[in-house]
C-alpha positions in Angstrom: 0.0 0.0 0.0 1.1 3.5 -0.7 1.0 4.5 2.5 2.6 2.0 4.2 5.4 2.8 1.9 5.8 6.0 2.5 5.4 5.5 6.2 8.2 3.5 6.3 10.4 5.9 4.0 9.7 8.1 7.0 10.8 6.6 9.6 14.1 5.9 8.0 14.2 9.6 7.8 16.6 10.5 10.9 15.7 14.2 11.6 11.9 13.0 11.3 12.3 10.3 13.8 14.3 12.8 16.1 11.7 15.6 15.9 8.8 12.8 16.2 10.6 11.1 19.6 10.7 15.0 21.0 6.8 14.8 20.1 6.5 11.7 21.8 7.9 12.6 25.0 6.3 15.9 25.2 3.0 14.5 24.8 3.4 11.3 27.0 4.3 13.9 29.5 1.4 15.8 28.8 -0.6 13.0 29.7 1.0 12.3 32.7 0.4 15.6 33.8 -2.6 16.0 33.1 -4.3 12.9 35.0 -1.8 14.0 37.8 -3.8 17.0 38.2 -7.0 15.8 37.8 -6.4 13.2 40.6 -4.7 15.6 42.9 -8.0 17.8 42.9 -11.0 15.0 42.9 -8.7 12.2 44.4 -6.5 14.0 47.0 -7.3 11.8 50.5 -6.6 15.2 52.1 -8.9 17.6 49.7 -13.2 17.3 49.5 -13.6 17.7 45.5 -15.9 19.8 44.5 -17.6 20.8 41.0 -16.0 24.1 41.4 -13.0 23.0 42.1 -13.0 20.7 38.8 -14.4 23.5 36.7 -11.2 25.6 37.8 -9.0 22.3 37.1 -10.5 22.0 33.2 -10.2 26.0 33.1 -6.1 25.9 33.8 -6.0 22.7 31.3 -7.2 24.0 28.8 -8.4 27.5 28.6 -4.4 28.4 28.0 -5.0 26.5 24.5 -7.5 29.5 23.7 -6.1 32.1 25.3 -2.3 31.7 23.7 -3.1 29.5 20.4 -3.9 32.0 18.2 -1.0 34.0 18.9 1.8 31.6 19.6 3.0 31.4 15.9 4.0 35.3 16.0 6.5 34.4 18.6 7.6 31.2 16.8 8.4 32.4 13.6 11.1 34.8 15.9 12.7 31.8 17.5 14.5 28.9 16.7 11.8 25.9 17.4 15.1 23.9 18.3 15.2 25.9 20.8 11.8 26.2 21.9 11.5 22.4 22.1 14.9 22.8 24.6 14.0 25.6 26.6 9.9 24.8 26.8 10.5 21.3 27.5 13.3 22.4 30.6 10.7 24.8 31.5 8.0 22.8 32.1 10.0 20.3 33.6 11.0 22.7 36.3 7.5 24.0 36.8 6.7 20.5 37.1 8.8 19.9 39.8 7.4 23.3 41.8 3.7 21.6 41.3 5.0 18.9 42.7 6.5 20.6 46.0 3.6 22.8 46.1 1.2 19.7 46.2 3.3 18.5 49.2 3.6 21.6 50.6 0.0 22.1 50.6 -0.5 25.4 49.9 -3.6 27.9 48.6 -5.3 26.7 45.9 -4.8 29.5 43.9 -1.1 29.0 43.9 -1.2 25.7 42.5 -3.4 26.5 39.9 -1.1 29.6 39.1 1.5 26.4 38.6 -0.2 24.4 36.8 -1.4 27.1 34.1 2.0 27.8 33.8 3.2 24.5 32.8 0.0 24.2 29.9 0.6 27.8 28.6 3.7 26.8 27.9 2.6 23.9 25.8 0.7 25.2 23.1 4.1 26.8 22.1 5.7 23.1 21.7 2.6 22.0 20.1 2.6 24.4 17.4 6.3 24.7 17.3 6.4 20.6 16.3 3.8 21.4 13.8 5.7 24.4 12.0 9.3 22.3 12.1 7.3 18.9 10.4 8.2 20.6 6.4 11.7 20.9 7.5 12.7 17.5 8.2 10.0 16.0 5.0 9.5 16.6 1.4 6.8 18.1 0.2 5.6 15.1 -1.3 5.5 13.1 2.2 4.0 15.8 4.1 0.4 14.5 4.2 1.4 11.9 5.4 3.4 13.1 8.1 0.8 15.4 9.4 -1.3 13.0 9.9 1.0 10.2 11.0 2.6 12.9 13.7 -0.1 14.0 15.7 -1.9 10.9 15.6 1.5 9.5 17.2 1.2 12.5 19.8 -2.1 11.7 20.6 -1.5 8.0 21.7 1.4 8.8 23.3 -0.8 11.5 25.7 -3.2 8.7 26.3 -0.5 6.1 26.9 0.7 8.6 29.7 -2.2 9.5 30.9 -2.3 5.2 31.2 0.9 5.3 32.9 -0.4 8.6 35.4 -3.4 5.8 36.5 -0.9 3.2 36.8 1.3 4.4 38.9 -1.2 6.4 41.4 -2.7 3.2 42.1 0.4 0.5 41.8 3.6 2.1 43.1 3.3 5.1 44.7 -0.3 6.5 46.2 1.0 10.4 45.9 0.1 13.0 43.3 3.7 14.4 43.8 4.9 11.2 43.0 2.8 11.3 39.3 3.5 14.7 38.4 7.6 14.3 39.4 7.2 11.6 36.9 5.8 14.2 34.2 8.8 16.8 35.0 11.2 13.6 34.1 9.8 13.1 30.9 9.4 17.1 30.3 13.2 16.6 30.8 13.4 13.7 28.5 11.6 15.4 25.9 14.3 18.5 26.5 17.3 16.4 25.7 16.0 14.6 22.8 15.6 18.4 21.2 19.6 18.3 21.4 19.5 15.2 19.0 18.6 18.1 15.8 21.6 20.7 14.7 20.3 24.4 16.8 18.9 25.8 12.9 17.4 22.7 11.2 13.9 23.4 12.1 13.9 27.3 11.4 13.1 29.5 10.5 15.7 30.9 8.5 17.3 34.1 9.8 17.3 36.2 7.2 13.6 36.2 6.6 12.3 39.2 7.8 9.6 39.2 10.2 7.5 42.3 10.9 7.9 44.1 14.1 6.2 42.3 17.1 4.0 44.4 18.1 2.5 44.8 14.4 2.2 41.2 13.9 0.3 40.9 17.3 -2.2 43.4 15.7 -2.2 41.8 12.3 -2.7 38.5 13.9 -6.2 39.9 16.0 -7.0 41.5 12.9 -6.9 38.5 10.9 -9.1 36.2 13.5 -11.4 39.1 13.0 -11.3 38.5 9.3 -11.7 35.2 10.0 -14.7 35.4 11.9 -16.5 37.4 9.0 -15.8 35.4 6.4 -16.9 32.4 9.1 -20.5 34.0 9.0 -20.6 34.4 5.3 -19.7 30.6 5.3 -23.2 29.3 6.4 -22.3 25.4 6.4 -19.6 26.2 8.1 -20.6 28.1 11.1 -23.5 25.5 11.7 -21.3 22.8 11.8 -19.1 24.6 14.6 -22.1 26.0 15.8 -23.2 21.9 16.9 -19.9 21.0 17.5 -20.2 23.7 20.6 -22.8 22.9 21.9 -22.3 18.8 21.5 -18.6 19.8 23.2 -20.6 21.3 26.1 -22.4 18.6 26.8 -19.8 16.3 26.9 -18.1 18.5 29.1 -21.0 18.8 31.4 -21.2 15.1 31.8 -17.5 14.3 32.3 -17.8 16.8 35.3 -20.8 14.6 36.9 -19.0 11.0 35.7 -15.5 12.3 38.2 -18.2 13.1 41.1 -19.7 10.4 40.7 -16.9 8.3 40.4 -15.5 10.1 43.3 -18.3 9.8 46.1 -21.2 7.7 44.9 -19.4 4.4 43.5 -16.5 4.1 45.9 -15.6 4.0 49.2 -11.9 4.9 48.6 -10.0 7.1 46.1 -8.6 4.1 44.6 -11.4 2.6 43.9 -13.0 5.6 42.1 -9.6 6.5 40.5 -9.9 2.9 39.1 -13.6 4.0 38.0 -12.3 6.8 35.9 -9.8 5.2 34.3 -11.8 2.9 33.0 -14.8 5.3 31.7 -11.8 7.6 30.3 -10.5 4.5 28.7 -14.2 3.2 27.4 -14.9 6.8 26.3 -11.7 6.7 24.4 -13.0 3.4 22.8 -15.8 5.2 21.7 -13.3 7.9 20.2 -11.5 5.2 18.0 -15.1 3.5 17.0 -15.8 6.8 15.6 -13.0 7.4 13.6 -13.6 3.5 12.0 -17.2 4.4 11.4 -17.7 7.9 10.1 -16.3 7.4 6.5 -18.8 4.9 6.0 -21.5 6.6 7.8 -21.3 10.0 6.1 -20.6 8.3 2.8 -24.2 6.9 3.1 -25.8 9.9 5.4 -23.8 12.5 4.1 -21.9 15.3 6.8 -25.5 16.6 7.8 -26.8 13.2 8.2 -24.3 12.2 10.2 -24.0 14.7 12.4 -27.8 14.2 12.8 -27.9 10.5 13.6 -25.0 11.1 16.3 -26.9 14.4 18.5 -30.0 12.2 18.1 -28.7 9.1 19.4 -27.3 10.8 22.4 -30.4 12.5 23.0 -32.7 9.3 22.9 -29.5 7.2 25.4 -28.1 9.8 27.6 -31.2 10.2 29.8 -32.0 6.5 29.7 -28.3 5.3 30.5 -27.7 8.4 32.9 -30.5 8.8 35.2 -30.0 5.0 36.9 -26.5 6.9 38.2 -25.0 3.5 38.2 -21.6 2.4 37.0 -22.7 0.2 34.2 -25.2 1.9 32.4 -22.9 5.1 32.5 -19.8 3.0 31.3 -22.0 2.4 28.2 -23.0 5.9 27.9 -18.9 6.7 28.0 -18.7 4.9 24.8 -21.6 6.2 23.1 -21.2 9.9 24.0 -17.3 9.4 22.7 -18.5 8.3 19.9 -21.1 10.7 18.7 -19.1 13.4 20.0 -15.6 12.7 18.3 -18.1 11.0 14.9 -19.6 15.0 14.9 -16.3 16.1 15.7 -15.2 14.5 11.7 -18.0 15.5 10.2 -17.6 19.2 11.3 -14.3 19.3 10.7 -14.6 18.1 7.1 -17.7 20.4 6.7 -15.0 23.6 7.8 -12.4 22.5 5.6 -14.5 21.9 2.7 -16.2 24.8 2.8 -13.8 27.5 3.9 -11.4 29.3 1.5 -8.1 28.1 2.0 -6.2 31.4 2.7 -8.8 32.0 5.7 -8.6 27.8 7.0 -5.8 28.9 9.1 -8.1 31.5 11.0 -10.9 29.4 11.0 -9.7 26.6 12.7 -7.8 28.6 15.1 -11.2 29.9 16.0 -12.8 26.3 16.1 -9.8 25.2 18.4 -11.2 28.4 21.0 -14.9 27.4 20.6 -14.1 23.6 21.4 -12.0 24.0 24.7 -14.0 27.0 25.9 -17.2 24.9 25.6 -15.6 22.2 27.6 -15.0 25.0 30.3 -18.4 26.9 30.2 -19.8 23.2 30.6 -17.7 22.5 33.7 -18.9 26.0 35.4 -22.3 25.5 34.4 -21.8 21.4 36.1 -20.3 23.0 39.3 -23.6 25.4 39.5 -25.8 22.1 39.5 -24.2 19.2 40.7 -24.7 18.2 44.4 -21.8 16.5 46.1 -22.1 13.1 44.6 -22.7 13.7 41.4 -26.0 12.5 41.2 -28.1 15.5 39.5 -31.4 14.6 37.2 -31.7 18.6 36.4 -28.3 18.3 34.2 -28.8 14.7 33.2 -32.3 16.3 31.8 -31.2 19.5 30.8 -28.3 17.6 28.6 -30.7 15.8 26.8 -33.0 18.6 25.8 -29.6 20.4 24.3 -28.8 17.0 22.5 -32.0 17.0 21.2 -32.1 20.5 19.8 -29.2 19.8 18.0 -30.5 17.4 16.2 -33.5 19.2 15.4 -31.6 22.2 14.2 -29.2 19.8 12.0 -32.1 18.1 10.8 -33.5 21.6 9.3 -30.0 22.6 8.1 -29.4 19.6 6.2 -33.1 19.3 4.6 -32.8 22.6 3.0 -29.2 22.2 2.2 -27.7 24.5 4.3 -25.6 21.3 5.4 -23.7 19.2 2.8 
């Protein structure tokens, strides 16, 4: 198969492999690091877990992704990525190490969230650094291939850590210090494999001009501007994100209740409801995968619209009737099912943006969609920790999910009778 083939021309590409092991690394640390932090604020023997005190954890997670994104390139196209691969990954290591002594430490809350939002601000500069390096170290020819072979790669290796975070809180060492130490090691791993690549092979060149920073801060809110006008004029487009929102909400919402629950109504220790999560994470990432093997086939016979239809309608008609019981089982089932219709809309919008966008605004628009889906996931969490009692158990949001599922559908269902969907 062709792509086989060209995989394996890839790997025997050295500077690819090197630049994909830094990849590797970062992400398996983010994973680790992540779960760490999730634990240490639902799990914590010492700490009573609250839904407001998970809504702030998914807010330093991932609201840096939003916040930063957009604008990270400016500052990448002044600095050698080399070098931001070194330097971030050293950095983070060594914030990683001060959550760790400030978990043990036990100090404000505040303070370790200030931590913790340091370490994942800087990460969406090694993220897109990684992504702006890939042409350097492949021909054009292979480059398709590479993007999607390279943060497919980055995206195991983040679950694999996360994996290994689980692990090791519950086999070797019962102490969220422990877990994130283990992130800051492979931050530092991920550092020293930067040192593999010669300081200028990944760019840019230095004598390309770049405009002055503060202009191409300005250009750069100027053009997401641009990009949100010619979003509206792109009708398909802006429904499609517009039910990708509010499907990512929803999602969001429920993870929120499936950690209290897991927490205080299905265990009587923090091991046993870590173990809980781990598995629903693991069952909802299932669902994830199922998607990706079933959406080409199901929009090649439903179409985008249709497919996106047939996913907020399924979870409308099972999340009620699998979450309402609030026991382990049925919600283990609903794990897979909402992964999968979430992630299957997830393609579908995706292909509908790309599609239907002008390529010199794709850039803009995405960077938009990338706001919209981990701001949704936070505005779910705050709206979970408004309505959630203590164990998790809360028919209001079970009910009031359902009805926004449901609308969904019946807005995606208009859209795509009179065409405004593909």
């Amino acid at each position: 198969m062709p792509v086989v083939r060209d995989l394996r021309v890839l790997l025997r590409l050295t500077n690819f492999r090197r630049l994909l092991a830094v990849r590797l690394l970062s992400q398996c640390a983010d994973g680790v690091y992540q779960v760490a932090l999730a634990t240490y604020v639902v799990f914590s023997p010492e700490k009573q877990a609250s839904p407001a005190a998970i809504a702030s954890a998914m807010a330093v997670l991932l609201l840096p992704y939003s916040a930063v994104g957009p604008f990270a390139g400016v500052l990448l196209d002044r600095w050698q990525r080399r070098q931001v691969f070194l330097y971030g990954n050293l950095l983070r290591a060594l914030l990683a190490a001060g959550t760790a002594i400030l978990i043990l430490a036990s100090v404000p809350d505040w303070l370790f969230y200030a931590s913790a939002l340091s370490v994942t601000a800087v990460n969406r500069f090694v993220l897109a650094g990684l992504s702006a390096a890939l042409p350097r170290v492949v021909d054009a020819d292979r480059l398709v291939v590479a993007n999607s072979l390279s943060p497919t790669a980055g995206t195991l290796a983040a679950t694999a850590g996360g994996g290994l975070a689980f692990a090791v809180r519950l086999v070797v060492a019962d102490s969220d210090a422990a877990v994130v130490l283990l992130g800051a090691a492979l931050y530092l791993c991920s550092a020293l494999a930067s040192l593999r690549m010669a300081r200028g092979l990944l760019g840019p060149d230095p004598e390309v001009v770049q405009p002055r920073l503060g202009a191409a801060l300005v250009s750069t809110a100027r053009g997401l501007l641009s990009g949100l006008r010619h979003l509206a004029e792109r009708r398909a487009a802006a429904r499609a994100l517009t039910a990708m929102t509010a499907m990512r909400f929803c999602y969001g919402a429920l993870t929120v209740m499936v950690l209290m629950l897991s927490r205080y109504a299905w265990s009587s220790t923090e091991k046993e409801g870590l173990a809980f999560l781990g598995l629903a994470v693991g069952i909802s990432g299932a669902g994830f995968f199922a998607a990706a093997v079933l959406s080409p086939w199901a929009v090649q016979r439903l179409g985008q619209g249709g497919w996106m239809v047939a996913c907020a309608a399924s979870a409308a008609v099972l999340e009620p009737s699998l979450g309402l019981p609030f026991a382990p089982v049925p919600i283990l089932v609903a794990a897979f099912v909402l992964g999968l219709t979430t992630q299957g809309t997830k393609i579908a919008t995706d292909t509908v943006v790309q599609t239907s966008v002008d390529d010199s605004y794709r850039g803009r628009v995405f960077s938009l969609y990338d706001v919209l889906y981990n701001a949704a996931f936070v505005a779910a969490a705050g709206v979970a920790a408004l309505m959630l009692p203590p164990d998790g158990r809360s028919v209001p949001l079970v009910g009031m999910v359902a009805v926004l599922y449901a609308g969904v559908a019946v807005l995606l269902l208009r859209w795509t009778r009179t065409k405004a969907l593909p």
